[in-house]
N, C-alpha and C positions, 0 to 999 in steps of 0.2 A: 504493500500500500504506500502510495508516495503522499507527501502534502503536497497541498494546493495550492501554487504560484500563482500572483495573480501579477501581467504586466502589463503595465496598463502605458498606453503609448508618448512618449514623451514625459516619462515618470522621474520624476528629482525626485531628493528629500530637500523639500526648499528649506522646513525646519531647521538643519542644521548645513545647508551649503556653503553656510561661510567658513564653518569648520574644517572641512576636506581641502584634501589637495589632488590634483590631478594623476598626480602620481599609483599607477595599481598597486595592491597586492603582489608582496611575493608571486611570482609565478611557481620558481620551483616547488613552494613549500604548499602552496595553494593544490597543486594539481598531487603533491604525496597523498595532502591529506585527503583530497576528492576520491583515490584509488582506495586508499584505507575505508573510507564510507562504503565504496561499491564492495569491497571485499569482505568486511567485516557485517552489514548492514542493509548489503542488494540494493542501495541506494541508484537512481540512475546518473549517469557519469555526464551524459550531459544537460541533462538538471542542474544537476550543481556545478558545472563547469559555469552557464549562463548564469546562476543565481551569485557567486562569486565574481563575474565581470562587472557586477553593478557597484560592487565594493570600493571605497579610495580608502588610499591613506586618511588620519584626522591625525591633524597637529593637537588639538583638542583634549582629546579619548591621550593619546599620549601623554601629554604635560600634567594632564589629572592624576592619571596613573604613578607618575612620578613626584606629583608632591600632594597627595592626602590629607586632609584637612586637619588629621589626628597629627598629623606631622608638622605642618607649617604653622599651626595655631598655640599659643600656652594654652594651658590646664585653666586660666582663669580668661579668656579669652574664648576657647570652647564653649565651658560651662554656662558662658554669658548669653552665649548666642544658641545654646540647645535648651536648659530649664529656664526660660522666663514665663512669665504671669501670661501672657497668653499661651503659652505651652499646657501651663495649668487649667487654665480656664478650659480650652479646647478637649483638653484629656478628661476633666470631670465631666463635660456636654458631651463626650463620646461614651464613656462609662457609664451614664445613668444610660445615654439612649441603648446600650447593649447588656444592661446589668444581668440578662437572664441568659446571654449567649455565655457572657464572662465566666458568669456562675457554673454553669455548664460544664464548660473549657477546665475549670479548677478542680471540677469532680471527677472529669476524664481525666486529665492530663497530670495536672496536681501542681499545675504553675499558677498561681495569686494573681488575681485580678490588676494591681496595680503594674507589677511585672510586664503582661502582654502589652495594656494598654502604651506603657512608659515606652517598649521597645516601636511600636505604632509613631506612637509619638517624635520619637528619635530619628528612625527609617524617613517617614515622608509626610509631618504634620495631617498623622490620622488619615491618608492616603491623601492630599490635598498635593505635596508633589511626589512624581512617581519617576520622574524624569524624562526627557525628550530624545538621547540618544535612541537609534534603532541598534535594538539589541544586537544584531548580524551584523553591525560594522562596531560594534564595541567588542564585541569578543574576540571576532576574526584582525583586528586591528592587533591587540592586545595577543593574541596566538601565534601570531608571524610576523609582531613587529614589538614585541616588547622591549617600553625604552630601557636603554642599558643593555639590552642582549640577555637581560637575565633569563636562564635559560631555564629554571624549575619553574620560576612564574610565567614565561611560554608554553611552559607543557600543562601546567595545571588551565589556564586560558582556551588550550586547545582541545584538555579534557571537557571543559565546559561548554565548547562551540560542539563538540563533540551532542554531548546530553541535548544540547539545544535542539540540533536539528531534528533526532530522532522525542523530545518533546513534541515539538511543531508538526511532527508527523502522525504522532497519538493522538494529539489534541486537535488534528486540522487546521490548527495555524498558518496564516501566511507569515513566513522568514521576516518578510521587511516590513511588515505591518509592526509587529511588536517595538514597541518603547521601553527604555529603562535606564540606570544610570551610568554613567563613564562604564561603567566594571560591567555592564550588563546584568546587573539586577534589576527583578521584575515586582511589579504590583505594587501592592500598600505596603506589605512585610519587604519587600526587597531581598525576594530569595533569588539566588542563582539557581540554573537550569538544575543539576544535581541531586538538590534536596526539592526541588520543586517534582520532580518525578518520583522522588520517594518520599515525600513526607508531604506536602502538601493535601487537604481533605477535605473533601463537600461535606463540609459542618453545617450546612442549610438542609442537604439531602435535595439538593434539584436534580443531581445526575451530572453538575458542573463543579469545575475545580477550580472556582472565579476568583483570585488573590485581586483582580484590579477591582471588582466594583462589590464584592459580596463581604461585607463587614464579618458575618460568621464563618465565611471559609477563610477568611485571613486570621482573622483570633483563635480559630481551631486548628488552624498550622501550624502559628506562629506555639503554640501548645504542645501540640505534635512534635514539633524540633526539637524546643526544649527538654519534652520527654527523652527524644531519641539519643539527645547528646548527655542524659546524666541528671537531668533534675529529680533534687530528692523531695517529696512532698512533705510539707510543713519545716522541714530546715531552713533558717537564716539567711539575707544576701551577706550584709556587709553592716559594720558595727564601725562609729571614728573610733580612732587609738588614743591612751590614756598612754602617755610618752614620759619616760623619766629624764629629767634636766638637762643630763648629758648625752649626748649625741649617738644615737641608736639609729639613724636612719639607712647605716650598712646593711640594717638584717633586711632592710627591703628589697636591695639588690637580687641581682636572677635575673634566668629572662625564661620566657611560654608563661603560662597564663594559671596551669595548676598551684593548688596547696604545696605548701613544701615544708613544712613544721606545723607545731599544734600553739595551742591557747598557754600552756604548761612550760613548753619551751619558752614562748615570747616573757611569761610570767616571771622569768627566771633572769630577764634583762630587763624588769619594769615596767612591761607595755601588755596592758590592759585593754580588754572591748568597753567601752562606756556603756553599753549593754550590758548584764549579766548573762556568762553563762554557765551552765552548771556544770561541764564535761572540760576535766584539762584537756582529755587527747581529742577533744575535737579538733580534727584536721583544719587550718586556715595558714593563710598568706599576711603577711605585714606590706600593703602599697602605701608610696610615699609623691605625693606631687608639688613643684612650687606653687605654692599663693602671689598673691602680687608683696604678701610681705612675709617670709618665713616659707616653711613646708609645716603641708599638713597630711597625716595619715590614718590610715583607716585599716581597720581588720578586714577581709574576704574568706569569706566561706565558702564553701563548695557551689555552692549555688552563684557565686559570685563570677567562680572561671568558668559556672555552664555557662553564664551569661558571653564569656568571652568567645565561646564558640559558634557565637553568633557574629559578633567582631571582633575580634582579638587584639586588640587597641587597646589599653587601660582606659585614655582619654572616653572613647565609646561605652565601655562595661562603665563609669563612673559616674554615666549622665546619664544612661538607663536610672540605674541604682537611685540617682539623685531625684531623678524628677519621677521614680516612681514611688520615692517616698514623703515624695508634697502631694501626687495626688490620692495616696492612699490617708494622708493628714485631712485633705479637703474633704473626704467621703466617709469620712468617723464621722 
C-alpha cells in the first residue's frame, strides 16, 4: 500500500520559501536511502525519487538545529519566557475544559494532571503553535545535511524520516502536507515520527490518532509516553534543595538525565528536599542552575528524568516541572 501524493501543479511551500535555498538534497545519500525504503519497505522507487526532488536545502531547519533555545538562552531567560501568567492562565482554561479526559489519562496512565497539561503547555501553548516547517524537508534536511556533519544525529534524523514515511503511509498522509517544528515534530504534544507510531492513542475512540486537533488523543499520548519511558505512579517530580553554606554544587555535576545517588547520600553533604521525604534511599539527582544572582538547586526524582525523556534538556525538564506546579497551585 503506498501513501497518497498529492501534486498539485505549480506547488511551492510559499510558507516557508524564504527559508530554502536552491540548492538539492544530497543526491548520493538521497537515492541510498530511497533503495533502502524499496528494499526494506517495497516502497516505490520512483515515488520517492519525485517526492525527494521537491526537497531544498533550508538554511533555516539548519541554524535551529545548531543553536536550541535550551542552548543559546540562560536558565532565567528560558524560564521567563516558558512559565508566565499567561502560561498559567491558559493551562488552568485548558485543564478545567479537559478535567474529565485528564482525570482519565491519570487513572490509565498514572501521570498527574498538572504534569500533561505543563508538558502541552511547554510543547506548543496548549496546541496554539505546532509549527510551520513541512515535516519532509525538516527531517530529510536534518538526515543528509546535519550541520557539523554530526554523524549519530544524521543517522538518528534518518531513522526518523525513516518512521515518517512508513507513518504517512499507515495513516494516509500526504508527505508534504504535514507541518511541525525545525526537528520535525508533530501536533500539540510535538512527538516525533517514532513514538508517534508506537505510542501515540485514540483516547476519544473515533478510530483516529489526531495529536493536531483532538485534545484527548494528545493528553492520552502524551500519558502513554510517559508511561512507556518509566513513570512511576504517585512518586514525586522535583523538590528545591536545602544547600549547606559551603559550596556543594560539584555533587550536581554528570551528564544524561538519570538518578545517580539517593536522598541519604546528599544528607550526608547537607543538602536536603524542602519537601519531606520519608525514604533515604530514595533514588534522586542534585541539579544546579544560574539565577541572574547566585545558583539555585533542586532535588529530581525519578519522575523528574522521565520527564527528561521527553527532552532531555534540564532547561526543558525544569519548566515542565515549574509551571506544572503553579498550575496544579491554581486548581487546589
Amino acid at each position: 500500500m503506498r501513501f497518497k501524493l498529492i501534486f498539485l501543479a505549480g506547488f511551492v511551500f510559499s510558507a516557508w520559501s524564504s527559508i530554502v535555498i536552491s540548492e538539492p538534497l544530497n543526491t548520493v545519500l538521497v537515492e541510498n536511502f530511497v533503495q533502502e525504503m524499496v528494499g526494506k519497505h517495497s516502497f516505490d522507487e520512483t515515488e520517492l525519487t519525485i517526492l525527494f526532488s521537491k526537497i531544498k536545502r533550508s538554511v533555516t531547519i539548519s541554524n535551529s538545529a545548531a543553536r536550541p533555545a535550551e542552548k543559546t538562552r540562560t536558565w532565567p531567560e528560558y524560564r521567563k519566557r516558558a512559565v508566565t501568567a499567561a502560561q498559567i492562565k491558559n493551562g488552568v482554561k485548558f485543564w478545567r475544559k479537559n478535567k474529565k479526559t485528564l482525570e482519565r489519562a491519570r487513572k490509565v496512565y498514572g501521570v498527574p494532571e498538572h504534569i500533561i497539561v505543563a508538558i502541552l503547555g511547554i510543547e506548543t501553548r496548549y496546541g496554539k503553535i505546532t509549527g510551520n516547517f513541512p515535516v519532509l524537508s525538516s527531517l530529510s534536511n536534518l538526515a543528509f545535511h546535519y550541520p557539523g556533519g554530526v554523524k549519530h544525529r544524521a543517522k538518528l534524523f534518518r531513522d526518523y524520516l525513516e518512521q515518517y514515511l512508513l507513518l504517512c503511509r499507515e495513516e494516509g498522509f500526504d508527505p508534504l502536507l504535514i507541518k511541525g517544528s525545525y526537528a520535525g515534530a508533530m501536533g500539540m504534544i510535538q512527538f516525533m515520527p517514532t513514538p508517534f507510531r508506537r505510542i501515540a492513542v485514540d483516547f476519544d475512540g473515533d478510530g483516529k490518532r489526531d495529536i493536531w486537533k483532538s485534545n484527548s488523543d494528545a493528553i492520552g499520548s502524551v500519558g502513554n509516553y510517559l508511561m512507556d519511558r518509566g513513570w512511576v505512579r504517585g512518586e514525586r517530580v522535583f523538590s528545591s534543595a536545602k544547600m549547606p553554606t559551603d559550596n556543594m554544587f560539584h555533587l550536581a555535576e554528570g551528564s544524561g538525565i538519570r538518578t545517580n545517588t539517593d536522598l541519604a547520600t546528599l544528607a550526608l553533604a547537607g543538602i536536603y528536599p524542602n519537601e519531606s521525604d520519608p525514604s533515604g534511599d530514595t533514588k534522586v539527582r542534585l541539579w544546579c542552575l544560574e539565577e541572574e544572582i547566585g545558583t539555585a538547586c533542586w532535588i529530581g526524582y525519578h519522575n523528574f528524568s522521565v520527564i527528561g525523556r521527553y527532552n532531555p534538556r534540564l532547561k526543558y525538564m525544569m519548566v515542565v516541572a515549574h509551571l506544572g506546579n503553579e498550575l496544579l497551585e491554581k486548581m487546589k
